[in-house]
Structure formats: C-alpha cells, structure tokens
C-alpha positions in Angstrom: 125.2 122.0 108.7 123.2 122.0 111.8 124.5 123.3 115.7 125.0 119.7 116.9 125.3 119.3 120.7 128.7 119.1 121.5 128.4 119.0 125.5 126.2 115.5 126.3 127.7 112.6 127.8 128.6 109.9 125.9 128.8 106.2 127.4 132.7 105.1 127.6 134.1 108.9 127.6 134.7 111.1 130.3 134.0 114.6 130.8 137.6 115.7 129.3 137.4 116.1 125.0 137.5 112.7 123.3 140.4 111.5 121.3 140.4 110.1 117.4 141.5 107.0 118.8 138.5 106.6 121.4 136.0 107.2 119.1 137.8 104.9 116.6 137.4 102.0 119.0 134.4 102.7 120.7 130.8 101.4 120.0 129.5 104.7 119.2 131.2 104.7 115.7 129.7 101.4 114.4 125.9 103.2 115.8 126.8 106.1 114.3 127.5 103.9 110.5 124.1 101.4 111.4 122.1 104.8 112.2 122.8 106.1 109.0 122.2 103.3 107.0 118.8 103.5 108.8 118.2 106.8 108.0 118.9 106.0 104.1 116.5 103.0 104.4 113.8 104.8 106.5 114.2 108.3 103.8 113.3 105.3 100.8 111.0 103.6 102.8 109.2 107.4 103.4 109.3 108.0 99.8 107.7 105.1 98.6 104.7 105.3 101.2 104.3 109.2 99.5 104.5 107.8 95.9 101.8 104.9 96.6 99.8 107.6 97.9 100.0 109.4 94.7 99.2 105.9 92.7 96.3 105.6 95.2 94.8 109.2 94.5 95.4 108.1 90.1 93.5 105.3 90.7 90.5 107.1 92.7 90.6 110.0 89.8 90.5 107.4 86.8 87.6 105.5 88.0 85.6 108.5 89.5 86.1 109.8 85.7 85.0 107.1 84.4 81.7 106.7 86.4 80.7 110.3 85.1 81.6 109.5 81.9 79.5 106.6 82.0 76.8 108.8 83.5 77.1 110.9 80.6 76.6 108.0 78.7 73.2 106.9 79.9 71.7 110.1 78.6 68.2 109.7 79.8 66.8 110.0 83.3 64.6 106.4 82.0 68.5 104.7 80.2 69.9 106.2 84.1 67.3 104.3 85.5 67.2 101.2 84.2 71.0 101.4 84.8 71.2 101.9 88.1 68.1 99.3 88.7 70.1 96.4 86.9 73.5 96.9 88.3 72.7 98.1 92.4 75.2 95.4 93.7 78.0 96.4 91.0 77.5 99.8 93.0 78.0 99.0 96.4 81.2 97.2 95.3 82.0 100.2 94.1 81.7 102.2 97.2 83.5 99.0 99.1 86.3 100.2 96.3 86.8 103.3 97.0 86.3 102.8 100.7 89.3 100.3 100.3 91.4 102.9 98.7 90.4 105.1 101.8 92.1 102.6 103.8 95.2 102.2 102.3 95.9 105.8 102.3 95.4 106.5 105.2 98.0 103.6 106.5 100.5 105.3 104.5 100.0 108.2 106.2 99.7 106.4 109.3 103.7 104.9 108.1 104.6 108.3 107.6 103.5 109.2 111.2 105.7 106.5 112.2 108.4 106.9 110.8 108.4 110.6 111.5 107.8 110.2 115.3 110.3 107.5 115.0 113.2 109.4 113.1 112.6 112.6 115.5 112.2 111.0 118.5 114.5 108.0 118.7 117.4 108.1 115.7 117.7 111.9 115.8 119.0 112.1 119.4 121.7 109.5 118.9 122.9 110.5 115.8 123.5 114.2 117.1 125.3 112.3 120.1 127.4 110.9 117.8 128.2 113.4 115.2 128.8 115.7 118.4 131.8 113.3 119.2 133.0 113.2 116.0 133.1 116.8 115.6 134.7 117.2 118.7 137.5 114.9 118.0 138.0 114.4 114.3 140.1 117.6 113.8 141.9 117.5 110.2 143.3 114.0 110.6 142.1 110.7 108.8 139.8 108.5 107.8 137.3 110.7 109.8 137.8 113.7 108.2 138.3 112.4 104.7 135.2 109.5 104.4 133.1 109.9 107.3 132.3 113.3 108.1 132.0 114.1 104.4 129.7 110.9 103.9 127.7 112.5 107.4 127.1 116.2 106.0 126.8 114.9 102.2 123.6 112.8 103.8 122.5 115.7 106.2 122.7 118.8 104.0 122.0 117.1 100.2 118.6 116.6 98.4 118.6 114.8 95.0 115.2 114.6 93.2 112.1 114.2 95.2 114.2 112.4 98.2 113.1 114.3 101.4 115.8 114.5 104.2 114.6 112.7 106.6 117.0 114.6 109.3 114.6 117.7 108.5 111.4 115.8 109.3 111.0 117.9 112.3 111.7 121.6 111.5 109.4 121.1 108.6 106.4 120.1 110.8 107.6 122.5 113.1 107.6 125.2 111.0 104.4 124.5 109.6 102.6 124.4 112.8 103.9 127.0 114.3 105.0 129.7 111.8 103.2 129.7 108.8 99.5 129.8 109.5 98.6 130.6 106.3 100.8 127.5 104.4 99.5 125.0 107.6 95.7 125.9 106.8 96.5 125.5 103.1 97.9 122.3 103.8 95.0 120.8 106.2 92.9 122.0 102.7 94.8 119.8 100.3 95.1 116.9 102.8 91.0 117.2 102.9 90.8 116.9 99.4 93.3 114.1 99.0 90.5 112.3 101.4 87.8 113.3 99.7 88.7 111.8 96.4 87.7 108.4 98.1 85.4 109.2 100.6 83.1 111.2 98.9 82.4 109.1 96.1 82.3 106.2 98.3 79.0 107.8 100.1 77.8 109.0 97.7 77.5 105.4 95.7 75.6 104.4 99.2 73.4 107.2 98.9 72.5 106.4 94.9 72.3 103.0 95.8 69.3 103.8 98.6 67.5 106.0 96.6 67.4 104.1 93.6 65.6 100.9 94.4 61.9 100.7 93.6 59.3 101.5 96.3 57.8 98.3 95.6 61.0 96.5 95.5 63.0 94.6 98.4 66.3 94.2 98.9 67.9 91.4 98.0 70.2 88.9 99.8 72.7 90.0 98.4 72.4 93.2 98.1 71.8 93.4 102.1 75.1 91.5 102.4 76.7 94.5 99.8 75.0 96.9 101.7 76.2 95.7 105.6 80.1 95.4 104.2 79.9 99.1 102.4 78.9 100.7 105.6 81.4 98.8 107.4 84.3 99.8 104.9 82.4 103.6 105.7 82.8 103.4 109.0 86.4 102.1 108.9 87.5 104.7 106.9 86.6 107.5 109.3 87.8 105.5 112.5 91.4 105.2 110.9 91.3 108.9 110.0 90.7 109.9 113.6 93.4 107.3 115.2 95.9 108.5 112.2 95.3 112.3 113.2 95.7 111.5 116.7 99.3 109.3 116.0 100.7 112.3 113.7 100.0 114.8 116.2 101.7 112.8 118.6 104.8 112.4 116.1 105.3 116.2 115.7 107.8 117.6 117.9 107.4 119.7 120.6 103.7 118.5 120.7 103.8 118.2 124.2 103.9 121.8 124.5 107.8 121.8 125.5 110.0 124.8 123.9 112.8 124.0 120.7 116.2 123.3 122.2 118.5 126.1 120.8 
C-alpha cells in the first residue's frame, strides 16, 4: 500500500484529526466512492484502447503478408508488371489503408496520453486526499474498516490478468524515463516498429505506384485523385505522431522538470 499524505487540508475539517463520523457525513466520502468508480471505468477504458491497438497491428501484419504472398505469386518481373500496370489505383487504396490504420493507432495512443495525464494529474491527487482522511480516522471500527478500505487497497495493490493499475500509471512512466535507460531505449524501439507496420508499407505502395506507370503513360483522373488523398493520409499520419509525442510527454509526471514528492 502506498505512503498516502496524511497532513493536507481537507475542505469541511479542521487542522485537529478527523473523526469516523465527519468523514461519514462529509462530501469527501461520496468523491472518494465516484473517484473510484472512475478509476475502474478509466483502467477498462485504457485496456481496450491497448487491445484495439493490438487488433490494429493483426490487421496491418495479415494484409502486408498477403501483398508479399501475392508478390510471390506473380513470379515474373513481365506477370509483376502487367500486375502492377492493371491495378495502380487498387494500390494507392492500399496505401490510403494502411495510412488509415496509422491514424487510428495513433488516437489510441493519443487516449492513452489522456487518460494517463488525466489519472496522474487530476484523480490521483484527490483520491490520496481522501484515502489520507480515511486512514486517519477509520481506526478498527465499522463499515470503514470492514468494506471500504478493503474495497480501496484490494483496487490499489491487485492486478488480475492483463488489467493495468491505473493508480501506477505514473511510477511506471517514471521509472522508465528516468531509471532504466536501457528498458526506455528498448521501448522507444518497439513503439517504432509498432509504427512502422503501417507507415512503411503505406510509402512504400506510393513509391511502387510512381515508379511503375509507363514512361509514355499519363495519369489518369483517377488515379491523380488516388494519388492527392494517399499523400494526404501520408502526411496526416506523421502530423498526429508529432502532436501525440508532444501530448504524452506532457502526460508524464514530473515533466516539468519538478522533483518526486517523497
């Protein structure tokens, strides 16, 4: 169980140690039951935006597999040819694909910035506020001792499955910015990857798609149209990357350069 702050002040109390009965009454305990809720919702809510990343990265894998496969297929540099000459629009909607699965990846990360920055930032403080009080005053009597504070350090200090406590958000980032170099580069490699597996494929379609009309060909209307909307998706992509690195480093603690409260 974590070193909760015992010594803030706490709208309706006084300096002097609360009583069972004052937190009983006040406002603080119905927060302290809506915050929770909040934090199961917002650990769920966190979860899900990790596993339709996952689905997102399947997705990317199965079709990139089964470009090469088909690539494989066409044996010949003439059959790859006379492939890639008869279906050029099919490929820019292609790269518009995988730019698209660019883009929702990166606004689950961009949720997960959120709700990090948001959990840290905003819930974190109150809820320590409030367990504070309730550590301060519950003692060995009642309903506080018996449902609540067991339902408190069941949520704080369990993890079932895959569910990531969302209470820990910011030690983890902490820890990996700050004290593990080696697992934090590791990490930034991985995260590069995970990109990759739409964004590479995605220019590289463009670039196929340039190279392999016919000197004495134009482009089409079409094609121009394909062409104007896959560079557009392109772009996108890397303008949401930058804003979503800039948001998570603003949702990591302390990344305003002040010092861990301890």
């Amino acid at each position: 169980m974590p070193n909760f702050p015992l010594n803030r002040k706490l709208s309706g109390y006084t300096n002097s140690p609360p009583r069972l009965d004052d937190f009983e009454k006040s406002p603080i305990r119905f927060e302290y039951e809506v915050l929770i809720e909040e934090y199961r919702v917002l650990r769920s809510e966190l979860n899900q935006h990790l596993s339709n990343q996952q689905q997102i990265n399947s997705y990317a894998l199965a079709l990139m597999t089964g470009l090469v496969a088909i690539a494989q297929l066409l044996g010949s540099n003439d059959g790859y040819q006379t492939f890639l000459s008869s279906f050029r629009p099919i490929i820019l909607l292609l790269s518009i694909l995988f730019s698209s699965f660019a883009l929702m990846y990166v606004r689950h990360a961009m949720m997960i910035a959120y709700i990090g920055g948001y959990t840290t930032n905003v819930i974190r403080p109150k809820i320590e506020l409030a367990l504070g009080v309730l550590l301060q005053c519950c003692g060995n009597r009642g309903y506080t001792t018996n449902v609540i504070r067991p339902k408190i350090e069941r949520i704080l200090t369990q993890t079932t499955g895959n569910d990531l406590q969302v209470l820990e958000w910011d030690e983890i980032q902490v820890q990996q910015r700050y004290f593990r170099f080696s697992y934090a580069l590791i990490e930034y490699v991985l995260s590069v990857a995970q990109y990759s597996i739409t964004i590479i494929p995605s220019i590289t379609l463009i670039i196929i798609f340039w190279f392999s009309k016919p000197s004495h060909e134009r482009f089409t209307s079409l094609e121009i149209i394909l062409f104007a909307l896959s560079i557009l998706a392109l772009v996108s992509v890397l303008i949401s990357l930058f804003f979503a690195g800039r948001l998570y480093a603003r949702g990591l603690p302390f990344a305003d350069g002040q010092d861990e409260e301890n």
